[in-house]
C-alpha positions in Angstrom: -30.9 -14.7 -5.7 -31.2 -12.0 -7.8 -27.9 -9.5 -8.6 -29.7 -5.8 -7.7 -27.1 -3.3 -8.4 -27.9 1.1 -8.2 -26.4 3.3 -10.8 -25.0 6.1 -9.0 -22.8 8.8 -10.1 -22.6 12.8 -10.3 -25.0 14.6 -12.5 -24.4 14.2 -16.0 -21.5 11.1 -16.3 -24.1 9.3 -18.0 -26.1 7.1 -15.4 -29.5 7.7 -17.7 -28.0 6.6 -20.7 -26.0 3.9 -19.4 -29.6 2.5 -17.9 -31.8 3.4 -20.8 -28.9 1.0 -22.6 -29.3 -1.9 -20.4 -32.8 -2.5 -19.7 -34.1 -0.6 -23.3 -35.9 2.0 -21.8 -36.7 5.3 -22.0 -35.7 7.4 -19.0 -34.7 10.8 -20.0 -31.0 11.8 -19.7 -30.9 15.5 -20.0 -27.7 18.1 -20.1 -28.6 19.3 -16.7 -28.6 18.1 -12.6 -31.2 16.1 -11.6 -32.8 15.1 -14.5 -33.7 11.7 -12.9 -35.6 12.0 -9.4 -37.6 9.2 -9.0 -35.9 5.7 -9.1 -36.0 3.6 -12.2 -36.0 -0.1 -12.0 -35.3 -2.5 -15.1 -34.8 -6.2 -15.0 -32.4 -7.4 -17.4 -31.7 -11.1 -18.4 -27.9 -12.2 -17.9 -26.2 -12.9 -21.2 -25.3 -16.8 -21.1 -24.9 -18.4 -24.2 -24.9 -21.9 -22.3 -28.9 -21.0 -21.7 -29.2 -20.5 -25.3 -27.6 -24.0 -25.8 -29.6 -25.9 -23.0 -32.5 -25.3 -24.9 -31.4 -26.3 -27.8 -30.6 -30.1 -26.1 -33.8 -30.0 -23.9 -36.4 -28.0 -26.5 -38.7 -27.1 -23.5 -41.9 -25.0 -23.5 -40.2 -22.3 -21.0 -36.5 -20.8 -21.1 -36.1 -18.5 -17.8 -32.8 -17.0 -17.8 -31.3 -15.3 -14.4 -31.8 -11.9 -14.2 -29.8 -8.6 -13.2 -32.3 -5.6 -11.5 -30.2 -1.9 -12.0 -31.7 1.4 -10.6 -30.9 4.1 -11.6 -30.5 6.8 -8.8 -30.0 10.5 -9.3 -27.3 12.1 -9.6 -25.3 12.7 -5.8 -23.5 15.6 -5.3 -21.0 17.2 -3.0 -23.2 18.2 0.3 -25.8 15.0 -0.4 -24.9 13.3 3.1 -26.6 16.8 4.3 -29.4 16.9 2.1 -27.9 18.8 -0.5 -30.0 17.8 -4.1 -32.3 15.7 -2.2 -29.3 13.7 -1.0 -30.8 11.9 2.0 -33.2 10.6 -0.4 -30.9 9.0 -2.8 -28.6 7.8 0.1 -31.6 5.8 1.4 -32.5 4.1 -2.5 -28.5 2.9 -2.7 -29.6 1.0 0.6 -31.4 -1.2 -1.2 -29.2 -2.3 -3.6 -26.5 -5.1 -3.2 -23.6 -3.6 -5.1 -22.7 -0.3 -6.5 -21.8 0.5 -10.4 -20.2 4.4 -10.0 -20.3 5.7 -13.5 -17.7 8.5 -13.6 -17.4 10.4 -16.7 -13.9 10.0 -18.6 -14.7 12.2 -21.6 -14.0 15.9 -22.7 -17.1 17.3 -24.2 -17.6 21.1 -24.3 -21.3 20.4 -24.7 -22.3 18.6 -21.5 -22.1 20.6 -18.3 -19.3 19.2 -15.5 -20.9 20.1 -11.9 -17.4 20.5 -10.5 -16.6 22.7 -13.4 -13.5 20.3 -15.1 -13.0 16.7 -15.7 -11.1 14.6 -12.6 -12.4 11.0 -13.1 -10.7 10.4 -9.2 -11.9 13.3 -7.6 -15.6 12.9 -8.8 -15.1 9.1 -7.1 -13.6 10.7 -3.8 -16.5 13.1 -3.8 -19.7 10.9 -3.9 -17.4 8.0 -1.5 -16.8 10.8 1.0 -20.4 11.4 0.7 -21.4 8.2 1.2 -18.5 7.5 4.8 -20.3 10.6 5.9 -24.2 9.2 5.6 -22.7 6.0 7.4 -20.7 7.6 9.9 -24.1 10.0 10.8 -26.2 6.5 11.0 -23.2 5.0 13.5 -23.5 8.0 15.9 -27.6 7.5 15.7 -26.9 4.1 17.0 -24.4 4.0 19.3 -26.9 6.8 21.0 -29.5 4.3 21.0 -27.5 0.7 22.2 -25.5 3.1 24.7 -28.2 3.4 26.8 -29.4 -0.1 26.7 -25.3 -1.7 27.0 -25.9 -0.5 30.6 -28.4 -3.6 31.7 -27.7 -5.7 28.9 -25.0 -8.2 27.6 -25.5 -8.4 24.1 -26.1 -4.7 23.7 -22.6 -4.1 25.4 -20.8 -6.2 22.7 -23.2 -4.5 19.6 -21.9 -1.2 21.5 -18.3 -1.8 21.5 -18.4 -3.2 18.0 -20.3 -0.1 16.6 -17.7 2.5 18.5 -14.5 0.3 16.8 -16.5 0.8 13.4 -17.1 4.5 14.0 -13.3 5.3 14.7 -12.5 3.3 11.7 -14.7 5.4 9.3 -13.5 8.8 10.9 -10.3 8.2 10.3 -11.4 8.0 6.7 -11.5 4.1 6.1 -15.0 2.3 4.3 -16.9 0.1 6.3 -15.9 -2.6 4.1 -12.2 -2.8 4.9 -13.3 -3.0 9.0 -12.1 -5.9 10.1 -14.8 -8.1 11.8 -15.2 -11.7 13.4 -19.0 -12.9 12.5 -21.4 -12.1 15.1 -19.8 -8.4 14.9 -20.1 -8.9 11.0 -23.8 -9.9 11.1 -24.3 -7.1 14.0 -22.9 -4.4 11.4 -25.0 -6.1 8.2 -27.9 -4.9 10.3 -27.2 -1.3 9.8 -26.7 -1.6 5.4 -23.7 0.4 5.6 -23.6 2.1 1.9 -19.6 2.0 2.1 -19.7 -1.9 2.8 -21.0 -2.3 -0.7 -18.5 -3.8 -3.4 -18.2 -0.7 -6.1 -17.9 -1.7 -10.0 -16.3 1.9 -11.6 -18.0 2.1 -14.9 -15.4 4.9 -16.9 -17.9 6.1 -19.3 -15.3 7.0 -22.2 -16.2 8.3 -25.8 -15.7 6.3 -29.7 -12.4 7.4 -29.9 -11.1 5.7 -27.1 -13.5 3.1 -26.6 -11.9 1.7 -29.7 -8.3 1.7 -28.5 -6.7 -1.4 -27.2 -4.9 1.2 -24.6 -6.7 3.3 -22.2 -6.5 6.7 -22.2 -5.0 9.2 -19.2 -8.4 10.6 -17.7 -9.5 6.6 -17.4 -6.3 4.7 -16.3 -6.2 7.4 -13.4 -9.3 5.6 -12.4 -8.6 2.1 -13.0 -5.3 2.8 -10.7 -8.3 4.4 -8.1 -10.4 1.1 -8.1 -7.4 -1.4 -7.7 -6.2 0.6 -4.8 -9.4 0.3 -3.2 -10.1 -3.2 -3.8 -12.8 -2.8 -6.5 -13.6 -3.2 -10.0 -13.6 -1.1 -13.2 -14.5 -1.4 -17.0 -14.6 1.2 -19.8 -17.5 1.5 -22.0 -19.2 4.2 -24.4 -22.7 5.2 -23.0 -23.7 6.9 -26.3 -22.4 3.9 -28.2 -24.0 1.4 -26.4 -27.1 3.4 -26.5 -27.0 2.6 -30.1 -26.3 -0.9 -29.6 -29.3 -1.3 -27.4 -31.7 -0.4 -30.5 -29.9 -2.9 -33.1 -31.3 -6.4 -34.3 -28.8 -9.3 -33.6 -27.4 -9.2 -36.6 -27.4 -5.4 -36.6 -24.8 -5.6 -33.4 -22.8 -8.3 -34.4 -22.1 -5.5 -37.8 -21.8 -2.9 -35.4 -19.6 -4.7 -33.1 -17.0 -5.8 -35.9 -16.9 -2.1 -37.3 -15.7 -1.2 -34.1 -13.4 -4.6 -33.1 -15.1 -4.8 -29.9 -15.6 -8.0 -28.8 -19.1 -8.1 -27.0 -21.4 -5.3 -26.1 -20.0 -3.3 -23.0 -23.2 -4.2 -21.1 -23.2 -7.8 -21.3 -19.2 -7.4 -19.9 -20.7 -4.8 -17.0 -23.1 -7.4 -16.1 -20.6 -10.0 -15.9 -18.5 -7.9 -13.8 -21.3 -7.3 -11.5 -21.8 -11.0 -10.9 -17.3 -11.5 -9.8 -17.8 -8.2 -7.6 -20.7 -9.8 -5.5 -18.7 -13.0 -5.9 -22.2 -15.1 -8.0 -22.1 -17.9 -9.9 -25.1 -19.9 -12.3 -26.3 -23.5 -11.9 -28.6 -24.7 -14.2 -31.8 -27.4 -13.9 -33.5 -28.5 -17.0 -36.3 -30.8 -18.9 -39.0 -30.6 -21.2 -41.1 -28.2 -19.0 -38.7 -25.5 -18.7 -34.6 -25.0 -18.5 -33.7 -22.1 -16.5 -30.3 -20.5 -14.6 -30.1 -19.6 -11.2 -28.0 -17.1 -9.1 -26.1 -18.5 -6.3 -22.9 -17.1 -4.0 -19.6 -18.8 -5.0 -18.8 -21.9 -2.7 -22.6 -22.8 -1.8 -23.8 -26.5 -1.4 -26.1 -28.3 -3.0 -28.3 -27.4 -0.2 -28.4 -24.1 -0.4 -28.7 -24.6 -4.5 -31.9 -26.4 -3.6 -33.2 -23.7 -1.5 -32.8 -21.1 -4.1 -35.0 -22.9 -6.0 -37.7 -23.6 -3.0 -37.8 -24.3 0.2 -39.5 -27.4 0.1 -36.5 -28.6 -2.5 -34.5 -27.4 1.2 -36.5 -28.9 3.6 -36.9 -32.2 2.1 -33.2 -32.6 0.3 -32.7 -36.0 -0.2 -29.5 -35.6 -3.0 -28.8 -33.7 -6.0 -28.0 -35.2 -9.3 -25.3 -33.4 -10.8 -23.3 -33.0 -14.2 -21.1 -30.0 -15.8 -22.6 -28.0 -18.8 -19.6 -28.7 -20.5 -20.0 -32.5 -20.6 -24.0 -32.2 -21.6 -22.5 -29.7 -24.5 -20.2 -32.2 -25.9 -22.4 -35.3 -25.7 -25.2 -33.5 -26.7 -28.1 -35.3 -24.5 -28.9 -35.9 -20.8 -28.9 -39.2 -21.4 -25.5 -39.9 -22.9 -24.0 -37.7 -20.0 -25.4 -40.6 -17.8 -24.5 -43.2 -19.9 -20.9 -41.9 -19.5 -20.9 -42.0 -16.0 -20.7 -38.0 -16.1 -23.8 -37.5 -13.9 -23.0 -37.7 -10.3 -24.8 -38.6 -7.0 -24.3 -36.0 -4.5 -25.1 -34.8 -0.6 -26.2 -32.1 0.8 -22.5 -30.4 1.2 -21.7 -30.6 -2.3 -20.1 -27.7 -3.0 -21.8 -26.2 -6.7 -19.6 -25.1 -9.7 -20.5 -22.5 -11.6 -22.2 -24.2 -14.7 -23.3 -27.4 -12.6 -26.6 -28.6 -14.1 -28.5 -30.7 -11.1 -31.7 -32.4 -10.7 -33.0 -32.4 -6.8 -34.3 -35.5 -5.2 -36.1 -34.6 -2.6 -39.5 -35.4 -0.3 -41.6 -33.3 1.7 
């Protein structure tokens, strides 16, 4: 499973250079609207330093970390739910994507044009999310046109219809799909429709060196911080210039870099992180001479599921799952005196996996 997240935003907050940052590429970010048209796609490994250490215990030919795929979509802007900017066109790419990371710009800079003519970290949120109810609320109405007609001679259609005209009132009196509350046959009707305001939103407040190096935030970025809590999402600070310079560093070039500036990791690797708590992920492990590798799973899923991520014969043919914590094979420092210490555990298919779990699948096709 892996984490697909768009980068959305007005024009120039600093999507572009926030992506070119992540994945090291080279995407221009320009001082004007629309700059990026096309989407860009870049995979990025997830920083895990328990991968790092896995190999150094297993020393195998192949080390195949989980991965994180951003896009970055161009800039929305007020109207976009009508077309404005080529709005129905980026609408339609943040379907495709499994969470949302909002940059919204939290710096004063004379030099780089504000398309709402001032800085308003809140209100440039409000504006793309109203954008976005609007583009779902316009795809409700489409459908409940369509399932009206068949809810006359049909059963199921009847229930899909009175779901849909519930979650239609809810999102004209202003509420996201998200907070709609829904048992689960209504839940996997309204999954059907990839409602861009059921997606979890991380707020990235793109901030500039002064701040990014104080321990307190400032005004223009705590006003959104108090925006996300209230909604129910998530928010970081980080410096898009900054880590633009990161990004084109040695190791020990950023670690330097890093210190000078007493930040504790790059802001990346901790808006990656956050995007794995939003969608609510966790990482198993398996490993041997051939190859150690991490894998993406949802929080609370078996041993079962576990194996299907992997296959779907490991699924089909589960037989049990061998199972030990990474933090037992770091201390003892081989597979084999985690067994000998009665660390490695037998386990069914309803074992429910921890996040750092390293298992080995039985199973027989």
């Amino acid at each position: 499973m892996a984490l697909r997240c768009g980068i959305i935003g007005l024009p120039n907050v600093g999507k572009s250079t926030i992506f070119n940052a992540l994945t090291k590429s080279a995407v221009p970010a320009e001082n004007y609207p629309f700059c990026t048209i096309d989407p860009h796609v870049g995979i990025v490994p997830l920083p895990d330093p328990r991968l790092n250490r896995l190999a150094e215990i297993y020393k195998p030919e192949k080390v195949t970390p989980a991965t994180v795929e951003f896009t970055d979509i161009a800039g929305l802007v007020r109207g976009a739910s009508k077309g404005e900017g080529l709005g129905n066109q980026f609408l339609g790419q943040i379907r495709q994507v499994a969470a949302i990371v909002h940059i919204v710009r939290c710096f004063e800079d004379e030099n780089t044009t504000h398309v709402e003519g001032s800085l308003n970290p809140v209100r440039d949120a409000e504006l793309i999310e109203t954008e976005l109810l609007l583009a779902d609320i316009e795809s409700l109405e489409k459908r409940l046109n369509i399932t009206e007609k068949a809810a006359k001679n049909d059963k199921t259609a009847k229930k899909e219809f009175a779901v849909l005209n519930r979650l239609l009132s809810h999102c004209n009196n202003g509420h996201r799909a998200r907070t709609f509350a829904a048992d689960e046959d209504e839940s996997s009707v309204i999954r059907s429709m990839h409602l861009l305001t059921r997606k979890p939103i991380l707020y990235v407040a793109n901030v500039d060196e002064a701040e990014i190096i104080q321990e307190n935030r400032g005004q223009f970025c705590q006003t959104l911080f108090d925006f996300a809590e209230k909604e129910g999402n998530l928010a970081i600070r980080l410096c898009g210039s900054l880590e633009r310079e990161i990004a084109s560093l040695s190791d020990d070039e950023k670690s330097l870099f890093l210190d000078e500036y007493n930040l504790p990791e790059e802001g990346l690797n901790k808006l990656i992180h956050a995007g794995f708590k939003l969608l609510e992920l966790e990482t198993f492990f398996t490993g041997g001479p051939k190859e150690v590798r991490s894998w993406t799973i949802k929080n609370n899923a078996t041993a079962l599921q576990a194996a299907g991520e992997i296959h779907t014969d490991f699924e089909r043919g589960f037989i049990k799952a061998e199972v030990f914590p990474y933090s037992e094979l770091d201390k003892l420092g081989s597979e084999k005196a985690v067994k000998d210490a009665g660390m490695a555990k037998l386990q069914g298919r309803d074992y429910v996996v921890k996040d750092g779990d390293c298992i080995y699948f039985h199973f027989n096709v």
